[in-house]
C-alpha positions in Angstrom: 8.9 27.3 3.0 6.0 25.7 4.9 2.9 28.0 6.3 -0.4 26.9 7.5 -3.1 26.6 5.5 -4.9 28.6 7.7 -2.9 32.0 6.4 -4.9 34.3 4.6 -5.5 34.0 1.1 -3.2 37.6 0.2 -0.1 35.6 2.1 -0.7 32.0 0.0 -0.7 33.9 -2.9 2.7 35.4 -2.4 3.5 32.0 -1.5 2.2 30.7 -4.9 3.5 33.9 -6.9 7.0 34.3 -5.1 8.2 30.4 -4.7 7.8 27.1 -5.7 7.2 24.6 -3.7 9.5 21.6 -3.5 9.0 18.2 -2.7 11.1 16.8 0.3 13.7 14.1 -0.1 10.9 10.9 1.0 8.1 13.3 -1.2 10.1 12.7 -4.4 11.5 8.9 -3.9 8.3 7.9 -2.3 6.0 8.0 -5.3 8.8 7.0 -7.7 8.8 3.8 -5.8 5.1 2.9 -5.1 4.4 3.8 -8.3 6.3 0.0 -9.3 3.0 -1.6 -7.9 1.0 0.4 -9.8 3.8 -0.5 -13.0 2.6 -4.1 -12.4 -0.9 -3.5 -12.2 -0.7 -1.1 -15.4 1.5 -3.4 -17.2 -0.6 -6.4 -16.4 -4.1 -4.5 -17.6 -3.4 -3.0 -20.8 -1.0 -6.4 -21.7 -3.8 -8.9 -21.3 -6.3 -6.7 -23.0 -4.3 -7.0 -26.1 -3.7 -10.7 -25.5 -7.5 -11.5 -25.1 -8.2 -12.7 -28.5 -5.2 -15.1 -28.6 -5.6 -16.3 -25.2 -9.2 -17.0 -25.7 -8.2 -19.5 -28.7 -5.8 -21.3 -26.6 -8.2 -21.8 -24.0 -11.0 -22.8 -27.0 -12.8 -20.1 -25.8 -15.4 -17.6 -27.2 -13.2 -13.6 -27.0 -16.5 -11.9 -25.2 -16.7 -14.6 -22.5 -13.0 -14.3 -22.0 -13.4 -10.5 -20.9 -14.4 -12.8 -17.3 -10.6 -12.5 -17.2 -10.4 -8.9 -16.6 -13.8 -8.7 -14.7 -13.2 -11.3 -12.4 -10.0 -8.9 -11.2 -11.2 -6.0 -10.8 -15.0 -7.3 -8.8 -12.2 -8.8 -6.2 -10.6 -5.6 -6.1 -13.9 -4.0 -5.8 -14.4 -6.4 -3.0 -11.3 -6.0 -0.9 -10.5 -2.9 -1.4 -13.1 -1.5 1.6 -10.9 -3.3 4.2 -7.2 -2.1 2.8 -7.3 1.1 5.1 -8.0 -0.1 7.9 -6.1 -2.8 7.4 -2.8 -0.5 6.8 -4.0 1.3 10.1 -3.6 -1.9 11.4 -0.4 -3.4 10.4 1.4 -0.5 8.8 1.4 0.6 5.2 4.9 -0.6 4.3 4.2 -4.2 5.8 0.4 -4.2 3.5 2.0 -2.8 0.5 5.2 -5.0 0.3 2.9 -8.1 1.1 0.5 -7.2 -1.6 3.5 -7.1 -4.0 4.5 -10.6 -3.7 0.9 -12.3 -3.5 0.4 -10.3 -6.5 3.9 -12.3 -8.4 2.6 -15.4 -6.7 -1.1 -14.6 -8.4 0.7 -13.9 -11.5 2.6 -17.2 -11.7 -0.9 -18.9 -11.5 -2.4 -17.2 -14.1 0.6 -18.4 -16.2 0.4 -21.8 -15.2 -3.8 -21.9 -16.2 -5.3 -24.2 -18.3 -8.6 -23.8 -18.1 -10.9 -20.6 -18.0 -11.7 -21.8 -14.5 -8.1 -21.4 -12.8 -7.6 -18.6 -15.0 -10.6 -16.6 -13.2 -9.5 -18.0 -9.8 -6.1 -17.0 -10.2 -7.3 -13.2 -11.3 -9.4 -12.9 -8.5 -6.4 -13.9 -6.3 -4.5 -10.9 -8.3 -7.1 -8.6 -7.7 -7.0 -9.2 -3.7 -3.4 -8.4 -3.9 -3.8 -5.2 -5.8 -6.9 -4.4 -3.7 -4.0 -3.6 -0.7 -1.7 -2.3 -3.5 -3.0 0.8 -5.1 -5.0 2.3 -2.0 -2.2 1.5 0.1 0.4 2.9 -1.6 -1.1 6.3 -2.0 -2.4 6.3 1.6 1.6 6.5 1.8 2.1 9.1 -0.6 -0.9 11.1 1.2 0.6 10.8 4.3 4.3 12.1 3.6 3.7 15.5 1.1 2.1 18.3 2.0 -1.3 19.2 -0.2 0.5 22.2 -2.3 2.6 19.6 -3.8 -0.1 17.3 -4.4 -0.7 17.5 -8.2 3.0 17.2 -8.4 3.3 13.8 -5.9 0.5 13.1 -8.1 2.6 13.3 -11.6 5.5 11.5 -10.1 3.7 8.5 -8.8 1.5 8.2 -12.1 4.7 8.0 -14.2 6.2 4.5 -13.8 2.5 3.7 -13.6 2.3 4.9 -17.4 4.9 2.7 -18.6 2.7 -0.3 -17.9 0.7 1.0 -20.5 3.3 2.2 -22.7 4.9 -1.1 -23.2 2.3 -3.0 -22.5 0.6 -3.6 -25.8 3.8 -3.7 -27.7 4.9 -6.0 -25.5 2.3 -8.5 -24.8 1.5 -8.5 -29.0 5.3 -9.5 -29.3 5.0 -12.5 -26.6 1.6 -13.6 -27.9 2.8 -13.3 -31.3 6.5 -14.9 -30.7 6.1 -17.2 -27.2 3.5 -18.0 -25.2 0.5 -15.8 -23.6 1.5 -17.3 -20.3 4.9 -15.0 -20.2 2.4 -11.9 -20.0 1.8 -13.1 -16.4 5.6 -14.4 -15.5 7.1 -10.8 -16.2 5.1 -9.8 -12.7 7.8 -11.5 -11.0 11.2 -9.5 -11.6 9.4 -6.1 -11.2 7.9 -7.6 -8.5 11.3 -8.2 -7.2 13.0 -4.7 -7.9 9.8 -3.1 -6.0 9.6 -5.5 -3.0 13.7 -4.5 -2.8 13.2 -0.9 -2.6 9.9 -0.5 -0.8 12.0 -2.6 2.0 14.5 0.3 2.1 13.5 3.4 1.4 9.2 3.8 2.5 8.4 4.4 6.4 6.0 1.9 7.8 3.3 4.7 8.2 0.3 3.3 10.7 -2.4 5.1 13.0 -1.1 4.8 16.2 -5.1 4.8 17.9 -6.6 0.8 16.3 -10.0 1.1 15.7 -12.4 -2.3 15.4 -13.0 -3.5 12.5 -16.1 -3.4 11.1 -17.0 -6.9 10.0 -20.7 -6.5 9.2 -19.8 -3.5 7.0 -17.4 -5.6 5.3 -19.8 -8.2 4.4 -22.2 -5.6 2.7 -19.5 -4.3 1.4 -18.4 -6.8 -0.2 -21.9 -8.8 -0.8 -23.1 -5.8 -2.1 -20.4 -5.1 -4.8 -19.9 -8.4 -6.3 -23.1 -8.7 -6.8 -24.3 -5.4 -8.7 -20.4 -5.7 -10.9 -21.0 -9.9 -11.7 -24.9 -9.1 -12.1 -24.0 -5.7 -14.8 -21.5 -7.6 -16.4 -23.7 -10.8 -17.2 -26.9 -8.2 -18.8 -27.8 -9.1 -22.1 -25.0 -12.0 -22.1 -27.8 -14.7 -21.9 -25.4 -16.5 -19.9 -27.6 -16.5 -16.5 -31.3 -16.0 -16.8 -33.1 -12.4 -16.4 -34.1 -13.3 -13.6 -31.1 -14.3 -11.6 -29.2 -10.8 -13.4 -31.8 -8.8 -12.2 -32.0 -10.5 -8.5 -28.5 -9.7 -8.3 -28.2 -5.9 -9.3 -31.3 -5.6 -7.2 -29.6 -7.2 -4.1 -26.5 -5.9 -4.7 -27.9 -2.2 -4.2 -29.8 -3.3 -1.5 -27.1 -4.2 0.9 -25.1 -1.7 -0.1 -28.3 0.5 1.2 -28.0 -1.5 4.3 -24.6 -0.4 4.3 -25.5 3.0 4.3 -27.9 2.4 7.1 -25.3 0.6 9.1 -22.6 3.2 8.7 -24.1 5.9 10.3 -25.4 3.8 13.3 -21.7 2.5 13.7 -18.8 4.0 15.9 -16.2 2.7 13.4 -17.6 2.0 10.3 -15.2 0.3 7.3 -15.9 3.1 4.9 -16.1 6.6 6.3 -19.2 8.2 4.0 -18.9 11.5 5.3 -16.2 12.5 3.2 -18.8 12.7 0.4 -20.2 15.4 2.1 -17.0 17.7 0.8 -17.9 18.7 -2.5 -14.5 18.2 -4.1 -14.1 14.6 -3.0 -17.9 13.7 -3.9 -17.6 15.6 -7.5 -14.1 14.0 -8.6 -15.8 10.3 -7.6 -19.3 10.5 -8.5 -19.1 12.6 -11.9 -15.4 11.0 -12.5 -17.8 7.4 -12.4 -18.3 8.3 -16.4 -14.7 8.6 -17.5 -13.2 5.9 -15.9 -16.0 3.6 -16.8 -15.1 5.0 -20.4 -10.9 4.2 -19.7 -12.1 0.6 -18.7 -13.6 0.1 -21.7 -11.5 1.6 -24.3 -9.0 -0.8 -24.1 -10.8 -3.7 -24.6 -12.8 -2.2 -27.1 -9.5 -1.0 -29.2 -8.0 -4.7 -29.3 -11.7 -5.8 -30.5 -11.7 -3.5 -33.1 -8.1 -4.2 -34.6 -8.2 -7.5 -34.2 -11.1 -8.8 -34.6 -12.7 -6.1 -36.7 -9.2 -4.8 -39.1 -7.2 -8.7 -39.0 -4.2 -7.1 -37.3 -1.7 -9.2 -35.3 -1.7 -8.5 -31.5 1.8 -7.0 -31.9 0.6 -4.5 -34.7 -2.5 -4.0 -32.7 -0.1 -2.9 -29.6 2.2 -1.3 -31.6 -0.7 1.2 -32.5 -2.5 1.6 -29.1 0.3 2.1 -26.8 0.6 5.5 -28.1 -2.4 6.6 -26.3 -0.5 5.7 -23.1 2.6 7.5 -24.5 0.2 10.9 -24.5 -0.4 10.1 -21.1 2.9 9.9 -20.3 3.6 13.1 -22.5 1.0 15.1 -20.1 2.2 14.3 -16.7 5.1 16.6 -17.2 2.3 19.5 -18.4 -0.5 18.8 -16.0 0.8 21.1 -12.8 1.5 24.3 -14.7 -2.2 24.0 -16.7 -4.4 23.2 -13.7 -2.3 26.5 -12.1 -3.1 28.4 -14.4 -7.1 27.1 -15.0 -7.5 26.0 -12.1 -9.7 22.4 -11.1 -13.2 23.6 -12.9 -12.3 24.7 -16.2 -10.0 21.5 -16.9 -12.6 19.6 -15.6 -15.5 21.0 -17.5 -13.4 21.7 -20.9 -11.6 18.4 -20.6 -14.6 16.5 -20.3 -16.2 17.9 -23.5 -12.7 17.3 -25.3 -12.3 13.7 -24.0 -15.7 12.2 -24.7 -15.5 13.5 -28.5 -12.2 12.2 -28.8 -13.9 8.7 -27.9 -15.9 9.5 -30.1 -13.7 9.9 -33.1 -12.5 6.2 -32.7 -15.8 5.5 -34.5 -14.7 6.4 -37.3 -12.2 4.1 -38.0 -12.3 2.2 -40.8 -9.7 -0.9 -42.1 -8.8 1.6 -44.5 -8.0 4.6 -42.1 -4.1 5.2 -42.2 -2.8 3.7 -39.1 -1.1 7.3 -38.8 -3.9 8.5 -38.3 -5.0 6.1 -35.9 -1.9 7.0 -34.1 -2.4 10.4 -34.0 -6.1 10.3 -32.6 -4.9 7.6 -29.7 -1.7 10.0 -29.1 -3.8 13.1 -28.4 -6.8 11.1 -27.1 -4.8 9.8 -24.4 -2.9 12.9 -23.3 -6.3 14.7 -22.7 -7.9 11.4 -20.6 -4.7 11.7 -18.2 -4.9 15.3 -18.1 -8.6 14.8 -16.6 -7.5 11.9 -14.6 -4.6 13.7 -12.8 -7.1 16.7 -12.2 -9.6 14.4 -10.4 -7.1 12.4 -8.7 -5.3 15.8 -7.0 -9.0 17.2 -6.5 -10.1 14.0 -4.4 -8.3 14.5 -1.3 -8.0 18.8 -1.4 -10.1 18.9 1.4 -9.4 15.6 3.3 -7.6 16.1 6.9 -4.7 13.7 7.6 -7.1 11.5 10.1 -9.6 10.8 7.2 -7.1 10.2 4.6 -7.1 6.1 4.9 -10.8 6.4 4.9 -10.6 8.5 1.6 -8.3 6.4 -0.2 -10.1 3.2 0.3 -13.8 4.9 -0.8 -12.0 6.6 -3.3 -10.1 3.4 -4.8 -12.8 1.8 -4.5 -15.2 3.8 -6.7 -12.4 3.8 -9.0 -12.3 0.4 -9.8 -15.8 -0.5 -9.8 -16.2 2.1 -12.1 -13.8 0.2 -14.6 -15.5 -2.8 -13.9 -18.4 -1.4 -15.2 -16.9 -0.3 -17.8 -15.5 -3.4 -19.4 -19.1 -5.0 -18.6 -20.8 -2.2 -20.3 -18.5 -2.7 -23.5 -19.1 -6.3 -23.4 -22.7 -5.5 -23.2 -22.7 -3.1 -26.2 -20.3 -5.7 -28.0 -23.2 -8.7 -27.8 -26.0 -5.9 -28.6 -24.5 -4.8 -31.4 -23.6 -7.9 -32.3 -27.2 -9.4 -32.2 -28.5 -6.6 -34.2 -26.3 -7.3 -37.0 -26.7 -11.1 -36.6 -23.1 -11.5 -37.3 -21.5 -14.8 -36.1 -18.1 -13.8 -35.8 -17.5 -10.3 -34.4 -16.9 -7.5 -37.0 -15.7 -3.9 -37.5 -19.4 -2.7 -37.7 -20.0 -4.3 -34.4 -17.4 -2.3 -32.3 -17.2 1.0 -34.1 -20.8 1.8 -32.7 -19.6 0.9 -29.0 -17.1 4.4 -29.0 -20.3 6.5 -30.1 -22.0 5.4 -26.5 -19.4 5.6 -24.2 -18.3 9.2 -25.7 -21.4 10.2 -24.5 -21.3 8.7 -21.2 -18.3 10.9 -20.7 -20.1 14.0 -21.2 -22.5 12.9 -18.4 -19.7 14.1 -16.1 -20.8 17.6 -16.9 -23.7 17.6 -15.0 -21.2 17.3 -12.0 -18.4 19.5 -13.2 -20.4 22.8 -14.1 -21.7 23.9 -10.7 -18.2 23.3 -9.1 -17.9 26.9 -7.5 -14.5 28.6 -9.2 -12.2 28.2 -6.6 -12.3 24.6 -5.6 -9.4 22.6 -5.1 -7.5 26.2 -4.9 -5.0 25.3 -1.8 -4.0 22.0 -4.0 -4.0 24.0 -7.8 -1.9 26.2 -6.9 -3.6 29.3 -9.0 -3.8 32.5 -8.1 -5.8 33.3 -5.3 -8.3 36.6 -4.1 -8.3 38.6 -1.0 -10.3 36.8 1.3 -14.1 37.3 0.6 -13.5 37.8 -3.2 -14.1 35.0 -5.8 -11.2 32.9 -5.1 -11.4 32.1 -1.4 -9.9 29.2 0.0 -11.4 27.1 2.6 -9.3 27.1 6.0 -8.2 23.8 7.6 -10.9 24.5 10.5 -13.3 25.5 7.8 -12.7 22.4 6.4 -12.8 20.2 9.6 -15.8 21.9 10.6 -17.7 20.8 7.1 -16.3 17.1 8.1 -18.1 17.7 11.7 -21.1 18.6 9.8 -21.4 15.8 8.0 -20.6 13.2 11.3 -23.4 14.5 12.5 -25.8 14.8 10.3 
């Protein structure tokens, strides 16, 4: 059964009470099958993480400068990512999203076939273009074709063959770096590639705006000027690879024109990036306090195969034989997530999560060389079913409140936020890493420089607080599914024109 959003609260909770919604026949193949880009992407993240260390010596490479690898990806997703909704307006999602799939195999086969730390970069960055189009794309899809009651659910199926990227990723990029060549890391792209390019073909609508709008070129180049300067300037501080001055001109520019942007966008009849979604509190919150945890997730697993290799002496297959379990808790939780932010609602998991999560990252401090690996297990195991608990929350919570018309918009802001935030992360570990480093004048990284690292970027999580706490009770409720009060109590839920008149609002303002 289907009824407006726009019925009274008393009605959606016989709704919620009475039956369960269920996902249409395109709802439940639909994120199944876009979640296969995402299985690359996964897959090809948490496998050369691991791989970092032998890669670096068979490029004669230092480890920390090698991290330019993962970087350099995600500052050209950064970049591109502004221009993927409109370009899926444009052209229709299923022709972006099947496109991005193979320049993404293509990319991969370069990145196999690199020599040098120079192709290697250029290739990545090529990689990162591709899953600029992929990720945002894809879920613009999945935004488009189930309704926002079985949101959290889409939400679960489309992370799941997402997961096993991380699941098997470090088990099985120790076991080709340990037994073969680092270059097959990159080549196993291709066949997934294949299987998802096969199915997108015949099973996902080509879902476009039928009105084009302009496309915003100047916003683009602030956009993307603006980005790859503050992510290449925060990754290089404290490196002594590129003088202060030219680290600081950067971050300094970098914020500027994306000031200019801000400036621009409200002056513009079309802009690239549609700022006023922020103005809904649910969509601002889950991005701008979620900035703490996923800078946290972009660092942890770089930090991790640091630690264990570098720090303990462990092969990269025994180090990926221990941290793919934190990606098997993850996987553990999807099936979990629905029925707990039901029954909590989007606050409390966010605020109690939060607090678990960042002392969890915390714990990993307190490894030792001689800490059981059980143990190690164990910690990862329920370390990573609480980060994809919070993950899944704030994903859901992001577009609660976002009409239909916004929703390409929403995913592009939101996607991008998302991966700059990792960006950060990784040059924020990298940072700590050569810090620590320093202050211990070691020459060859050690245990006691890592450990610290988990200490600061625990407490960066917590920082999220400050933007979880004075979420009002009830928000996200049409999406969560809990229980909901007669109209004017505690638990009211917004109405669609309540909604689109906050948007109105915000346009102009």
């Amino acid at each position: 059964m289907n009824r407006p959003v726009t019925e009274s609260p008393r009605v959606l909770e016989e709704i919620v009470l009475d039956e369960e919604p269920t996902l249409t026949t395109m709802s439940r193949f639909a994120p199944m099958i876009i979640g296969f880009a995402l299985l690359m992407q996964t897959l090809d993240a948490t496998v050369i993480s691991n791989a970092l260390p032998t890669m670096a010596r068979s490029l004669h490479e230092d480890p920390l400068t090698l991290n330019l690898a993962i970087t350099s990806y995600l500052l050209s997703s950064a970049v591109f990512l502004p221009i993927s909704g409109w370009v899926a307006d444009r052209f229709g999602a299923k022709v972006v999203f099947r496109a991005a799939m193979i320049l993404f195999a293509l990319s991969s086969l370069l990145c196999g076939a690199s020599h040098t730390l120079l192709e290697l970069v250029g290739a990545r960055m090529l990689q990162g273009m591709a899953g600029a189009m992929m990720a945002p794309v894809g879920r613009l899809v999945l935004l488009r074709s189930v309704p926002k009651h079985d949101l959290v659910r889409a939400m679960s199926y489309l992370t799941m063959p997402a997961l096993l990227g991380p699941v098997i990723g470090p088990p099985l990029g120790g076991f080709i770096v340990t037994h073969a060549s680092w270059r097959w890391i990159f080549y196993i792209n291709i066949p997934i590639c294949i299987v998802g390019v096969t199915l997108v073909s015949i099973f996902i609508q080509n879902v476009k705006e039928e009105t084009r709008e302009p496309l915003d070129w100047r916003g683009f180049f602030l956009t993307g000027l603006g980005l790859a300067s503050l992510v290449y300037g925060f990754e290089n501080v404290g490196r002594g690879a590129l003088p202060a001055s030219a680290v600081a001109g950067m971050l300094i520019g970098g914020a500027a024109l994306l000031g200019v942007y801000v400036w621009h966008a409200r002056r513009t009849k079309y802009p690239l990036l549609d700022l006023s979604v922020l103005r809904l509190r649910s969509f601002m919150t889950s991005n701008v306090g979620g900035v703490f945890l996923r800078m946290a997730m972009g660092a942890t697993p770089f930090l991790l195969a640091m630690l264990l290799q570098m720090g303990f002496g462990l092969s990269a297959l025994e180090a990926g034989l221990i941290t793919f379990t934190s990606a098997a808790g993850a996987l553990l939780m999807k099936t979990t997530a629905r029925p707990i932010i039901n029954r909590l609602g989007f606050k409390h998991v966010l605020v109690w999560n939060t607090v678990i999560t960042g002392v969890i990252f915390m714990s990993y401090s307190l490894f030792r060389q001689t800490t059981p690996h059980y143990l190690i297990i164990i910690t990862l195991l329920v370390g990573g079913f609480f980060r994809s608990l919070q993950f899944t929350a704030m994903q859901a919570l992001t577009y609660a409140d976002v009409p239909q018309e916004k929703m390409s918009r929403a995913s592009s802001l939101a996607s991008m936020a998302q991966q700059v935030s990792q960006s950060l992360g990784i040059g924020f570990a990298a940072i700590l890493l050569t810090t620590l480093r320093g202050a211990h004048h070691s020459t060859v990284l050690q245990a006691r420089d890592v450990s610290p690292a988990f200490l600061f970027i625990g407490a960066m999580t917590l920082l999220g607080l400050f933007f979880f706490i004075p979420l009002p009770a009830n928000v996200g409720a049409e999406v969560s599914g809990k229980r909901f009060a007669a109209r004017g109590g505690k638990g009211e839920v917004p109405t669609k024109s309540e909604v689109e008149t906050e948007l109105a609002t915000a346009e102009a303002d």
